[in-house]
Backbone as CSV, one residue per row, in Angstrom:
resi,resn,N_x,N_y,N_z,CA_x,CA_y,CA_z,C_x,C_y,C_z
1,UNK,53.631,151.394,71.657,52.766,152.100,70.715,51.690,151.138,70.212
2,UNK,50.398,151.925,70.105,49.323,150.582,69.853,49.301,150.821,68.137
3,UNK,49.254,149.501,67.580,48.546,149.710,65.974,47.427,150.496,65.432
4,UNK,47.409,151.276,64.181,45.833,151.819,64.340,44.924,150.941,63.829
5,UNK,45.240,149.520,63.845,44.384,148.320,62.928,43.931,147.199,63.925
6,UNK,44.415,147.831,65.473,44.562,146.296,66.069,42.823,146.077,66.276
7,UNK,42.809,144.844,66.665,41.546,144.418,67.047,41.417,143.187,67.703
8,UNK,40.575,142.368,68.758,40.439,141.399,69.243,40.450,140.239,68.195
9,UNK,40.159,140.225,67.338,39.857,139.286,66.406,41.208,138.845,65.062
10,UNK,42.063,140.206,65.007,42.815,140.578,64.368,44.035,141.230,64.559
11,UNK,44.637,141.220,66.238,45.510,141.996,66.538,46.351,142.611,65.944
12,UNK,47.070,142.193,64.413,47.982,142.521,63.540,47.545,143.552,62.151
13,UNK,46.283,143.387,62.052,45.660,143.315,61.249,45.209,142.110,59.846
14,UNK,45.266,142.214,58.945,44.730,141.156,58.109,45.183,140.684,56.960
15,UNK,46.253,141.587,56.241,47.320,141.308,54.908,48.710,142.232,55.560
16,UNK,49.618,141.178,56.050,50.802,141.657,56.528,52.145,141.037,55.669
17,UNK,52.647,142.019,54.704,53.781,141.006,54.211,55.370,141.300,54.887
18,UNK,55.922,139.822,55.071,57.240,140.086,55.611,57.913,140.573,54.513
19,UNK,58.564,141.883,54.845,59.074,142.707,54.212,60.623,142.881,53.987
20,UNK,60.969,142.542,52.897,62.179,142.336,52.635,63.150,143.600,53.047
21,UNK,64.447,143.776,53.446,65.142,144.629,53.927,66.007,145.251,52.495
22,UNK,65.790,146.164,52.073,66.570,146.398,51.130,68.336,147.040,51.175
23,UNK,68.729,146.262,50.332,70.227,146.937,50.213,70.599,147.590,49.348
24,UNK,71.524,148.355,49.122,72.372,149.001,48.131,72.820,147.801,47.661
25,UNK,73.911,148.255,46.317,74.516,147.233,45.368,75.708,146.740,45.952
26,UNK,76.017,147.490,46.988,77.484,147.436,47.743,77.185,146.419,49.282
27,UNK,75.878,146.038,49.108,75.661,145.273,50.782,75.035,145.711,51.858
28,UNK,75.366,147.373,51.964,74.678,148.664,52.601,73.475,148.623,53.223
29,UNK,72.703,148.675,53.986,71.444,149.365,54.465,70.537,150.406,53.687
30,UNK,69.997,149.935,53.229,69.175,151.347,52.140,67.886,151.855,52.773
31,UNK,67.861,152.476,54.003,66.888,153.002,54.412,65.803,153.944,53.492
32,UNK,66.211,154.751,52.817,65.467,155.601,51.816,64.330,154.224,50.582
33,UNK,65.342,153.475,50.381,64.544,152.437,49.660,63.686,151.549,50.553
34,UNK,64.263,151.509,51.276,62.938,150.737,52.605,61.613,151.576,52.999
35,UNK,62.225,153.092,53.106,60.482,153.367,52.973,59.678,153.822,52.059
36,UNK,60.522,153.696,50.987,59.415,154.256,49.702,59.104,152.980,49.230
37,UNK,59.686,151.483,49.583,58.915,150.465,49.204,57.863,149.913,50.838
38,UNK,58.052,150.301,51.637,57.142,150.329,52.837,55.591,151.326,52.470
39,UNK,55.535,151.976,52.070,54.685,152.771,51.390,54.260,152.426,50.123
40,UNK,55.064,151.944,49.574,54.303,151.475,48.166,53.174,150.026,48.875
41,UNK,53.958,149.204,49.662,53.305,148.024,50.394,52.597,148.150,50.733
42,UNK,52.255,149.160,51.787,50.706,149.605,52.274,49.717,150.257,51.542
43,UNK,50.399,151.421,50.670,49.671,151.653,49.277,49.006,150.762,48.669
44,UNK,49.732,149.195,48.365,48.888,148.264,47.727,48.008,147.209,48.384
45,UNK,47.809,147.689,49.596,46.930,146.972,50.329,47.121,146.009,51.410
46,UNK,48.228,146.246,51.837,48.763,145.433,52.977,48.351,146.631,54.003
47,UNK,48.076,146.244,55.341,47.983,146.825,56.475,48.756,146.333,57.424
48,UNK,49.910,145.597,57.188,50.659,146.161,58.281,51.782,145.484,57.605
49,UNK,53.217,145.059,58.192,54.720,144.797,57.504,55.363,143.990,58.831
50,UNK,55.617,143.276,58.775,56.660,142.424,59.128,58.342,142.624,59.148
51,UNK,58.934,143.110,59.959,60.369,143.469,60.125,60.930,142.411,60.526
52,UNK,62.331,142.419,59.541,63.375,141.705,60.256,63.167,140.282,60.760
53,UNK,62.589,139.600,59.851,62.064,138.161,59.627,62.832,137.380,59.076
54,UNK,63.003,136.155,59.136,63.411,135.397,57.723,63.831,135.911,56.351
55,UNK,62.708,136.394,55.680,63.036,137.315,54.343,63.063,138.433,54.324
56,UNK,63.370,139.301,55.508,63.789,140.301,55.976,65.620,140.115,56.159
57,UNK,66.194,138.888,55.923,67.724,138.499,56.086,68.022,138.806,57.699
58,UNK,66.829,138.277,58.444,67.555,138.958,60.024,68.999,138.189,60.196
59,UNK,69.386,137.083,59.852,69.750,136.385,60.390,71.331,137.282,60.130
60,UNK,71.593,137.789,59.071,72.509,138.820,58.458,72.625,140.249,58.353
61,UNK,71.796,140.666,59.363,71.607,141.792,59.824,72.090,142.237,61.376
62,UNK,72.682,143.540,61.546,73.058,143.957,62.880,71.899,144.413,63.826
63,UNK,71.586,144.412,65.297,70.475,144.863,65.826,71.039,146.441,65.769
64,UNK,71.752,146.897,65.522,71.620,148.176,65.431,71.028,148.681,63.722
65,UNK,71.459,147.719,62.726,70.409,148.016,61.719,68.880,147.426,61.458
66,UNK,68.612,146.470,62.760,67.437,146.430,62.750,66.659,147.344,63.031
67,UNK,67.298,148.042,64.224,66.380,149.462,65.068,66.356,150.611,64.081
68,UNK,67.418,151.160,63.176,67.548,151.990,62.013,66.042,151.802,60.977
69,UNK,65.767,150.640,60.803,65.118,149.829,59.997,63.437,149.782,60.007
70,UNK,63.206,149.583,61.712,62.203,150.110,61.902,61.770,151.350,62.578
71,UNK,62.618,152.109,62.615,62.556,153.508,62.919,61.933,153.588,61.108
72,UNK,62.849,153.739,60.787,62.181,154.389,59.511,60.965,154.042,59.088
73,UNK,60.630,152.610,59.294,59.401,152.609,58.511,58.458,152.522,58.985
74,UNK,58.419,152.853,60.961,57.721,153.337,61.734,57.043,155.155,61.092
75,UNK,58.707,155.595,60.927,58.183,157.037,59.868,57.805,157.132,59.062
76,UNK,57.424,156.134,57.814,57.156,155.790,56.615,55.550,155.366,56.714
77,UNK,55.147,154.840,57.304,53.800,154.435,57.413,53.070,153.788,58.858
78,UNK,54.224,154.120,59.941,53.596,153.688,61.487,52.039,154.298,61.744
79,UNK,51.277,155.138,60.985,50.383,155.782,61.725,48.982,155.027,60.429
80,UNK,49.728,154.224,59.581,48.523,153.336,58.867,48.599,151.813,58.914
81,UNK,49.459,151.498,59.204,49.616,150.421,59.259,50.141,149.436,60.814
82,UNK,50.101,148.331,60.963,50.797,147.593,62.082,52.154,147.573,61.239
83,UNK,52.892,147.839,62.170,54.486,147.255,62.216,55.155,146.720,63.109
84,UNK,55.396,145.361,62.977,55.822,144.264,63.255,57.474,144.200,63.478
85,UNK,57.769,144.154,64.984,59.766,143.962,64.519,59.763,142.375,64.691
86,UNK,60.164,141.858,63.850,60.994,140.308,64.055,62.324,140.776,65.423
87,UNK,62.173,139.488,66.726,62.885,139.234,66.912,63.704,138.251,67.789
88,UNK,63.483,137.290,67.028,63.664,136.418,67.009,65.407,135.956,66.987
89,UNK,65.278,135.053,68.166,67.028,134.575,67.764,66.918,133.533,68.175
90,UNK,67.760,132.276,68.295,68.881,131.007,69.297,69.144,131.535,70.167
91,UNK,69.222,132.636,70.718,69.872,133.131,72.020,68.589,133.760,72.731
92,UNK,68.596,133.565,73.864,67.208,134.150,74.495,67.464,135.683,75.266
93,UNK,68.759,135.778,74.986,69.280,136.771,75.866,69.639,138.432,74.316
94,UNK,69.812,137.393,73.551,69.668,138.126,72.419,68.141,139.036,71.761
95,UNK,67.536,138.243,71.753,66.125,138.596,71.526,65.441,139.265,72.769
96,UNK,65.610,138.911,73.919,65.515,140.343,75.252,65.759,141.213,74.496
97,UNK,66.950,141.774,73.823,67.447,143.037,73.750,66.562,143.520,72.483
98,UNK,67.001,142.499,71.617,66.130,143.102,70.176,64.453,143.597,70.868
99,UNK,63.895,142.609,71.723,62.427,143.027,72.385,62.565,144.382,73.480
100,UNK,63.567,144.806,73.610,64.199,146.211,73.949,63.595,147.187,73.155
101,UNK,64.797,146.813,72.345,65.372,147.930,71.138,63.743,148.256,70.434
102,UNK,63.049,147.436,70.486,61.751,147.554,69.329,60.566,148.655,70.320
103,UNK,60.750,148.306,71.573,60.046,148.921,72.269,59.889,150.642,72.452
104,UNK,61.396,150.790,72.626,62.335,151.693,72.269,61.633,152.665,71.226
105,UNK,61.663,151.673,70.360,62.083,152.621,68.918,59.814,152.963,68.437
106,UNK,59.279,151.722,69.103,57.880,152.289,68.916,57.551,151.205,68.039
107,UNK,57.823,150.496,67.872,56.996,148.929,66.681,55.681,148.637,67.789
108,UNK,54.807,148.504,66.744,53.695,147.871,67.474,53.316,146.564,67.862
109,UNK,54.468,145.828,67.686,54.014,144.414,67.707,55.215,143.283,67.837
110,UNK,55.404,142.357,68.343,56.847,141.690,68.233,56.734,140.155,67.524
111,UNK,57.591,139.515,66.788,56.979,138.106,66.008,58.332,137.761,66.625
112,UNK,58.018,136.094,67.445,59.094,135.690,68.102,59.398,134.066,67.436
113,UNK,60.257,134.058,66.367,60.357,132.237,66.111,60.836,131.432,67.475
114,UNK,60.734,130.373,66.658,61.076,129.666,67.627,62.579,129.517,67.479
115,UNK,63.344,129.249,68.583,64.941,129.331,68.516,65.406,128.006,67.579
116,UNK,66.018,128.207,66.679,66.462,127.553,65.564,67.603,126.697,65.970
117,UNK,67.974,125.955,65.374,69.377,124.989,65.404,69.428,124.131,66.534
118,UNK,69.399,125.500,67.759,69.484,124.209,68.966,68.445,123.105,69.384
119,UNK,67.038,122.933,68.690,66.352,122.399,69.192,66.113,122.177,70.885
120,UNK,65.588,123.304,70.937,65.536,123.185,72.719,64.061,122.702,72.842
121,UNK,64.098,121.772,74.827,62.803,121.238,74.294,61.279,122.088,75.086
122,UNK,60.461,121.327,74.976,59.281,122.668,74.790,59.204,123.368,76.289
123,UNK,59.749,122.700,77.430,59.929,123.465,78.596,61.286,124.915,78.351
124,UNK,62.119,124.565,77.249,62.685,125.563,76.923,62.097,126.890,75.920
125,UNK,61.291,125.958,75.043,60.389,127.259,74.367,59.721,128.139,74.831
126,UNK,58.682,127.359,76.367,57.951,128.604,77.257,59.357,129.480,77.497
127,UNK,59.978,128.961,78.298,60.813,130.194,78.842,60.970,131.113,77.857
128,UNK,61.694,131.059,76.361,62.259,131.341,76.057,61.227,132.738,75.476
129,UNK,60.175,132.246,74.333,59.080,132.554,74.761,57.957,133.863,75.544
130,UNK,58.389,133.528,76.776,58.077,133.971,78.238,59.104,134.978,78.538
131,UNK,60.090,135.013,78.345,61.540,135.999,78.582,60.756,137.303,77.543
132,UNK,61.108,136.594,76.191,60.967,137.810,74.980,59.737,138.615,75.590
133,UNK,58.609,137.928,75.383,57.281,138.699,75.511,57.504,139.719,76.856
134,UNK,58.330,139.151,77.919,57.831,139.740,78.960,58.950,141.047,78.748
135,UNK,59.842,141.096,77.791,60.776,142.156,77.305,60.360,143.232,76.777
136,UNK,59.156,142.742,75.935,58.240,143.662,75.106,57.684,144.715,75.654
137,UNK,57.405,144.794,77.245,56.791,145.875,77.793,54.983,145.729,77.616
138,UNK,54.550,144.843,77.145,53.244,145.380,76.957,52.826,144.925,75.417
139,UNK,53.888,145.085,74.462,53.415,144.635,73.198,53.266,143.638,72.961
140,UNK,52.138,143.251,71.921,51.099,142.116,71.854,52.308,141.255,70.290
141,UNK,51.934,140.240,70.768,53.652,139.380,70.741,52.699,138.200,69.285
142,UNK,53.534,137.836,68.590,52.852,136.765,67.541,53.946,135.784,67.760
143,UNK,53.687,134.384,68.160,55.143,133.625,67.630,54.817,133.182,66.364
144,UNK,56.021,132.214,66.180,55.923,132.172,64.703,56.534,130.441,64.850
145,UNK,55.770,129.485,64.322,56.417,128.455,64.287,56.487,127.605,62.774
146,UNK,57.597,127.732,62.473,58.037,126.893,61.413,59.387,125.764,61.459
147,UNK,58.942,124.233,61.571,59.481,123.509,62.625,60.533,123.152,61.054
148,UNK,60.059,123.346,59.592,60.927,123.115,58.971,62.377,123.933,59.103
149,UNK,62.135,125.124,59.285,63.448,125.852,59.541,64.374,125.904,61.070
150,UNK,63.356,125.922,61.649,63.694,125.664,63.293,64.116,124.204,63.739
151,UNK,63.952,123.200,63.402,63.889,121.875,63.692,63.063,121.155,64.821
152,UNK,62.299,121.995,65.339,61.508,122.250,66.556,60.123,122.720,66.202
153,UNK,58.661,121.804,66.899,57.505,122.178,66.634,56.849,122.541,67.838
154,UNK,55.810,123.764,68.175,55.933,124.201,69.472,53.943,122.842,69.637
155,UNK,54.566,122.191,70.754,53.307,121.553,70.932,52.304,122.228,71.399
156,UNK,51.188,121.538,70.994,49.309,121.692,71.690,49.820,122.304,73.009
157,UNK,50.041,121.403,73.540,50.488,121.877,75.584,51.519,122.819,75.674
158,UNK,51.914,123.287,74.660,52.715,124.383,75.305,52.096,125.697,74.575
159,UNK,51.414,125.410,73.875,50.500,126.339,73.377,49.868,126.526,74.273
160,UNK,49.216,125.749,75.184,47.837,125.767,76.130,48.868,126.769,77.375
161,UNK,49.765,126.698,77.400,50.753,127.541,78.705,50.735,129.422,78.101
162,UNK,51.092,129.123,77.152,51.747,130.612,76.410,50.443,131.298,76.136
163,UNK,49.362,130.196,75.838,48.131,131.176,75.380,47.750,132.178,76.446
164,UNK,47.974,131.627,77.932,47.667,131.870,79.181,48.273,133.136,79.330
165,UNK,49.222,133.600,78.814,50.338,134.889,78.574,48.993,136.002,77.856
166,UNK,48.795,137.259,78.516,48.065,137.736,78.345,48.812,138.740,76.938
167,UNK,50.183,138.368,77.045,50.766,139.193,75.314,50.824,138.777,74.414
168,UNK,50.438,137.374,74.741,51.032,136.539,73.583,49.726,136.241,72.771
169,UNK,49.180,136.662,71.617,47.973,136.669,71.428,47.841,136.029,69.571
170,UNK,48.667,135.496,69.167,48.796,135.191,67.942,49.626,134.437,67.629
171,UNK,49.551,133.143,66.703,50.902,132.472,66.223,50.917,132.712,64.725
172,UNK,52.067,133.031,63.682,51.959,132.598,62.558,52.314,130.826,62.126
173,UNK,51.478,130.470,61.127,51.581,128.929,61.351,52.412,128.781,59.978
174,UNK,53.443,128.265,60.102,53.909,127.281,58.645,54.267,126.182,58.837
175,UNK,53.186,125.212,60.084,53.219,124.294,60.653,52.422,123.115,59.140
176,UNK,51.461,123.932,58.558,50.180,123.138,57.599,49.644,122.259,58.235
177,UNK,49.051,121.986,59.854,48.547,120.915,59.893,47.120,121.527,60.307
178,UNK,46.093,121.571,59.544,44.736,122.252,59.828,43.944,121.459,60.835
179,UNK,44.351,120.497,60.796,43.358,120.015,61.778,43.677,120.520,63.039
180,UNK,45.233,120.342,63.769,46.026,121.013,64.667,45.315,122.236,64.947
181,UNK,45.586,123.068,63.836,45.459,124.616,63.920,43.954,124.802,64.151
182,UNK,43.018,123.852,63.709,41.370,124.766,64.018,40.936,124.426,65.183
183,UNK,41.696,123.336,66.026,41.591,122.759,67.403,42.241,123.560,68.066
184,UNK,43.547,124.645,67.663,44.229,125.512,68.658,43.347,127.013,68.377
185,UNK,42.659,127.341,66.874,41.951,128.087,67.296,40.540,127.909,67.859
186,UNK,40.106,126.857,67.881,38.667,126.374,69.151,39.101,126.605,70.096
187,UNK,39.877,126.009,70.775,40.240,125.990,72.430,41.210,126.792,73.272
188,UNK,42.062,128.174,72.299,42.802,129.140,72.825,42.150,130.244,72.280
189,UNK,42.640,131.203,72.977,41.951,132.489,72.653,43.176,133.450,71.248
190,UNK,44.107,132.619,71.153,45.386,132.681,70.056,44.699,133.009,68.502
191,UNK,44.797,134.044,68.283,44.295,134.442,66.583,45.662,133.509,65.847
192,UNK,45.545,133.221,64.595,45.794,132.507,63.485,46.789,133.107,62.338
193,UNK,47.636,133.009,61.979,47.684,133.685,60.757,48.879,132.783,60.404
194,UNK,48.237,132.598,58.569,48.741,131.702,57.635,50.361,132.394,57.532
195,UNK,51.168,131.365,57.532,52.606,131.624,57.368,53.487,130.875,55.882
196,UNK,52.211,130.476,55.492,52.670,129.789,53.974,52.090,129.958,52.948
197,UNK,51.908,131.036,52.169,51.517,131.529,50.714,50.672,130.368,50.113
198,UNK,51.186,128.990,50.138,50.424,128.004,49.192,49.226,127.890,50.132
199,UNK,48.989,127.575,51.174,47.661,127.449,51.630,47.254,128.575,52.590
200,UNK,47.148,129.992,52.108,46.265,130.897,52.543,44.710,130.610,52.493
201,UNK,44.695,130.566,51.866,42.992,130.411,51.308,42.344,129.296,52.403
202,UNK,43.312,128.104,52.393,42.909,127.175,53.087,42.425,127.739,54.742
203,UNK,43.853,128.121,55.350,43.444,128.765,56.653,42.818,129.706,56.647
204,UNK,42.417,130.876,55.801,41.126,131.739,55.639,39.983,130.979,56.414
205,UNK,40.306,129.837,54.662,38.373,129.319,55.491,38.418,128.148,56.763
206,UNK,39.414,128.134,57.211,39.470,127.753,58.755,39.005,128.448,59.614
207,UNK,39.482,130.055,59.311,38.700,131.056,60.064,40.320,131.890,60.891
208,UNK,41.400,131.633,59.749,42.455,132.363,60.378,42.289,133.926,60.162
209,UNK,43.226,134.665,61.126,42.530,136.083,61.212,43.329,136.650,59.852
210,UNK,44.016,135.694,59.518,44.978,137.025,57.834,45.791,136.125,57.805
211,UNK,46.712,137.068,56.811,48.351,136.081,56.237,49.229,137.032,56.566
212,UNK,50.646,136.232,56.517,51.620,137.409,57.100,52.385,136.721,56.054
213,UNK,52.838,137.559,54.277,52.980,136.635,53.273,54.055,137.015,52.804
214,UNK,54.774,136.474,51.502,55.726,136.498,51.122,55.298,137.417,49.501
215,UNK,54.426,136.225,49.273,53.710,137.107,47.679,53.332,138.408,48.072
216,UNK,52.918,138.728,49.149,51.981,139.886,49.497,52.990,141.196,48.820
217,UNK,54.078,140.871,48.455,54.939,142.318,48.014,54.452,142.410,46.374
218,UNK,54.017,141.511,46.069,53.717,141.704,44.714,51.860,141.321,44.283
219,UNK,51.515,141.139,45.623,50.001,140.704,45.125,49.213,141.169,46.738
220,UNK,49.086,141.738,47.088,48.851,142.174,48.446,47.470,142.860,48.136
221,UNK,46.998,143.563,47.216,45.741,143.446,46.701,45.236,142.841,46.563
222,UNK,45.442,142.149,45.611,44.587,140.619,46.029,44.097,139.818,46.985
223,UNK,45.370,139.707,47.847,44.851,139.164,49.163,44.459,139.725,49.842
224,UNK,44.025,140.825,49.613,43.286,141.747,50.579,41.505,141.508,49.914
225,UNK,41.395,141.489,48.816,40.195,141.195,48.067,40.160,139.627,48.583
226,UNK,40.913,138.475,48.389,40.647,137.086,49.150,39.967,137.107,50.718
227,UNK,41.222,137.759,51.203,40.147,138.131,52.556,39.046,138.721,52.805
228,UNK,38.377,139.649,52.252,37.475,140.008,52.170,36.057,139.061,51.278
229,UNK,36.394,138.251,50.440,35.587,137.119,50.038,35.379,136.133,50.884
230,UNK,36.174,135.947,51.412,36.332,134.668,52.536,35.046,135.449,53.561
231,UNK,35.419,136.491,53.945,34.732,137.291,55.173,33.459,137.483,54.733
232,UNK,33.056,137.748,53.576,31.694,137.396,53.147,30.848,136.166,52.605
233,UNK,31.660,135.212,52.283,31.503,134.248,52.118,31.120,133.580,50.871
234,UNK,32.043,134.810,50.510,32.197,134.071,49.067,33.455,133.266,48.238
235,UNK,33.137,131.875,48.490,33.881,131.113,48.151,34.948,130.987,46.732
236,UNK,33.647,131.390,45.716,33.612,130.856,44.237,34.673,132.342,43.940
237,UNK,35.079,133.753,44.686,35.665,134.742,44.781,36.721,134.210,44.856
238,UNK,37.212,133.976,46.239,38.001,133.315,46.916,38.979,132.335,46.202
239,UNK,38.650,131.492,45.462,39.176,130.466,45.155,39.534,131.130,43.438
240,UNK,38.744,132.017,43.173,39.154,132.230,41.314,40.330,133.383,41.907
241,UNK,40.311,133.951,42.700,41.988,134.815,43.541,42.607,134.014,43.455
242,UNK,42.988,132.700,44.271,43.663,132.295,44.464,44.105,131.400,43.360
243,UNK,43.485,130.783,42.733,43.803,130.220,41.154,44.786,131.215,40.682
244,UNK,44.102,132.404,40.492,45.052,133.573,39.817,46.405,133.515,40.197
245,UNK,46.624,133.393,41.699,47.963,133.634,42.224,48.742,132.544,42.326
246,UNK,48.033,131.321,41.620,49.178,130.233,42.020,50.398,130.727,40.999
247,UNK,50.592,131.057,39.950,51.722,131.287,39.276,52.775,131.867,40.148
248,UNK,52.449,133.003,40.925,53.344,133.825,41.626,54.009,133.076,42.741
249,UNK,52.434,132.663,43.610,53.139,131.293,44.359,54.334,130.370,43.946
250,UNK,54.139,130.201,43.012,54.917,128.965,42.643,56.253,129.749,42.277
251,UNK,56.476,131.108,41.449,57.729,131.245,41.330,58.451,132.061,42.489
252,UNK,57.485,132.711,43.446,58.267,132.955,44.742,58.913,132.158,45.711
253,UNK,58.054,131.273,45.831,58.312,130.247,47.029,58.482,129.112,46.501
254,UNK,58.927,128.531,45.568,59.474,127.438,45.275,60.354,126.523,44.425
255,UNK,60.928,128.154,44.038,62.542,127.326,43.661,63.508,127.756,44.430
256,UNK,63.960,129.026,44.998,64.518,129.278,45.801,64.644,129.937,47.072
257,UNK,65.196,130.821,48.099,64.154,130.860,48.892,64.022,132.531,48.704
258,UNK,63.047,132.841,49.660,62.120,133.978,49.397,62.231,135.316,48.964
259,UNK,63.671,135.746,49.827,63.929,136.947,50.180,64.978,137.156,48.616
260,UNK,65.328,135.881,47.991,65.659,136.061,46.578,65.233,136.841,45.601
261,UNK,63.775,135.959,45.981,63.026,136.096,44.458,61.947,137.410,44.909
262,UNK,61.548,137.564,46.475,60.924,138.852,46.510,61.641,139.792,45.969
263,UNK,62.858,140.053,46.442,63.266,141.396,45.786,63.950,141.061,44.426
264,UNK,63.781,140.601,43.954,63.967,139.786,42.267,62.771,140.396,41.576
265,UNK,61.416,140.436,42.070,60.136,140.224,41.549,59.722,141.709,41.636
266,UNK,60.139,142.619,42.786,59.913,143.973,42.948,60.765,144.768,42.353
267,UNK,62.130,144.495,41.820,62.926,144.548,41.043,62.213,144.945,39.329
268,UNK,61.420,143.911,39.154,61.262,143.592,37.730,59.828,144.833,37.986
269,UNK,59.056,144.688,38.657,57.787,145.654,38.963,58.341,147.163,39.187
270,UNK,60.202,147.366,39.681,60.309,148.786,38.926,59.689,149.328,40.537
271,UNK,59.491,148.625,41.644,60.167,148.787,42.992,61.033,149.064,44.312
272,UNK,62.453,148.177,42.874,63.340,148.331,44.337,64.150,147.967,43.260
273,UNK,64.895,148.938,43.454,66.176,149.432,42.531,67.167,147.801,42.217
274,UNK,67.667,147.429,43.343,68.528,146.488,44.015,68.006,145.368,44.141
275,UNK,68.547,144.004,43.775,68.100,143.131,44.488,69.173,142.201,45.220
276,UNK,70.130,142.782,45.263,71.057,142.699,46.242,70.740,141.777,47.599
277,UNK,71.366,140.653,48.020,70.855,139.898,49.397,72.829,139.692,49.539
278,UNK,72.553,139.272,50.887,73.599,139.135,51.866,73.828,137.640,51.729
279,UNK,75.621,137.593,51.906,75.707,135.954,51.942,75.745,135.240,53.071
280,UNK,74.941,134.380,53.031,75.100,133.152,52.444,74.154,133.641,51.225
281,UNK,73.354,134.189,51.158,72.232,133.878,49.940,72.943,134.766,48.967
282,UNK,72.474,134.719,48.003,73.007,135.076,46.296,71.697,136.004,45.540
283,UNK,72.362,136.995,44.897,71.617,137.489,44.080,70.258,136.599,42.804
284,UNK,69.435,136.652,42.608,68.767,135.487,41.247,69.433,136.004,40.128
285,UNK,69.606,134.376,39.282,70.395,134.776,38.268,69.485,135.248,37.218
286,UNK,69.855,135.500,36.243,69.379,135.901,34.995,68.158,134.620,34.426
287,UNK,68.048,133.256,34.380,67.060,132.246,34.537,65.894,132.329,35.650
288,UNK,66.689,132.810,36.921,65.543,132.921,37.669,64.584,134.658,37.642
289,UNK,64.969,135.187,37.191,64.083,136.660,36.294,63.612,135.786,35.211
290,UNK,64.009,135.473,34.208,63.016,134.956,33.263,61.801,134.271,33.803
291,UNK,62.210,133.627,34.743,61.205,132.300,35.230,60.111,133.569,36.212
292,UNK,61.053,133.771,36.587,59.730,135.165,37.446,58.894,135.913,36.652
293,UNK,59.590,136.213,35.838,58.910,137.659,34.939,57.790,136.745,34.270
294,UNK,57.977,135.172,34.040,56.978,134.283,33.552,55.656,133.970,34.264
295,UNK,55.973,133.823,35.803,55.228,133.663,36.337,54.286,134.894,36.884
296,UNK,55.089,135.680,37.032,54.403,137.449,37.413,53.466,137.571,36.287
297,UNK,53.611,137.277,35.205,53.040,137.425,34.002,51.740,136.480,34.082
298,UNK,51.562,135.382,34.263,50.635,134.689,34.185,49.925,134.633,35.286
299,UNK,50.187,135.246,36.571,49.373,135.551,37.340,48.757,136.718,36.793
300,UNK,48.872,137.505,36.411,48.344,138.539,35.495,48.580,140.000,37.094
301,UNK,49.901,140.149,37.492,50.812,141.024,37.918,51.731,141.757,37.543
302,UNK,52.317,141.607,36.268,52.981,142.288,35.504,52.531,142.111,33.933
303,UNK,52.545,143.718,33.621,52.319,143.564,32.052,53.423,143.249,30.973
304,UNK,53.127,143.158,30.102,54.292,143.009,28.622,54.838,144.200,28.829
């Protein structure tokens, strides 16, 4: 299924937030709450969603409730937005199937990390890579490299192989090395997109095609107004956004990790009923809502 946003320049479109998977209070699958907050997301200015990611809890999720997951919110907003299935695994034989199942079910797009734990080396990443995409059928593939979680950084030269992959048309970066990244977008035909909330702005004015964000569940307007300053070139815009949002920044992404405090933060915005996460991870305690509701506040995202 093609996106109705795609574009050469932008295959994904341009404010994509990885979208947290919601649960019941009991652990459950809450499909009904997944698409009335999938809709509220695009409502606030995101154009497309990210499945079954990192702060999506893939890692604690069944592929049969992944496919549930984006079925629905293929029904929820597939015909405005890109939707993105994460699927990503350590197993290459695993992620075939999930790059199945997504095909299957109609996602427009596939985000492939890099295989985690085992550190395999970069003749193992093409393959691995190279397997998924070529699973996809046709869909236009983003990897995703974040060497802090993966233990593994996908090099220049193996970039220069995969770019050559006529699906593979995008990386998300939470690599931060700009110099890297404006040399891989000079010399590949690979669109860009920021994978770390603190320096969006930065890869904007590198000339990345969007963000695929974490804040974006609670500020996705905004960054939709950032991008659009950047795109006109207005800096002095650009940068008084992003001033605005460091508060949120700072209490999403950096005390604990994401998929916490997102649905902690959409929680308090009167979103998402639940903020329920799967263990290993833990509900936020009662300090970390204060500290949110502080920072939501001074980004000027939530009122008194």
């Amino acid at each position: 299924m093609t996106s109705p946003l795609a574009s050469s320049a932008a295959p994904f479109g341009r404010v994509l937030t990885a979208m947290v998977t919601p649960f019941g209070q009991d652990g459950s699958l809450d499909l009904d709450a997944a698409q009335k907050l999938a809709s509220h997301l695009v409502d606030s200015g995101n154009d497309g969603l990210v499945l079954s990611g990192t702060t999506g809890e893939s890692s604690t999720t069944t592929a049969e409730e992944d496919g549930r997951l984006l079925a629905a919110v293929l029904e929820a907003v597939g015909d405005r937005a890109t939707v993105v299935a994460g699927v990503g695994n350590n197993d290459t034989r695993k992620s075939v199937e999930l790059a199945r199942q997504a095909v299957t079910v109609g996602a427009h797009g596939l985000l492939i990390v890099s295989p985690y734990y085992s550190k395999p080396p970069q003749s193992g990443l093409v393959r691995h890579f190279t397997d998924v995409a070529s699973a996809g059928n046709g869909l236009p593939v983003m990897l995703y490299d974040i060497p802090g979680r993966t233990g593994v950084q996908i090099a220049r030269e193996t970039y220069d192989v995969l770019a050559r992959n006529e699906h593979i048309v995008a990386v998300k970066d939470a690599v931060g090395d700009f110099y890297a990244g404006a040399w891989l977008m000079r010399e590949t035909s690979l669109a860009l997109y920021s994978g770390d909330d603190a320096v969006n702005l930065a890869w904007l004015a590198y000339g990345a095609a969007g963000v695929v964000s974490v804040v974006g569940h609670v500020a996705a307007r905004e960054y939709a107004a950032m991008v659009g300053a950047v795109d006109d070139g207005d800096l002095v815009t650009a940068r008084r956004i992003n001033d605005q949002l460091l508060p949120a920044v700072r209490g999403l992404m950096t005390h604990t990790q994401g998929a916490i405090t997102a649905k902690a933060s959409l929680q308090l915005l009167g979103q998402l009923e639940h903020r329920t996460v799967r263990p290993p991870l833990v509900d936020a305690t009662d300090d970390e809502i204060t500290m949110l509701r502080d920072e939501l506040r001074a980004a000027h995202l939530l009122k008194d």
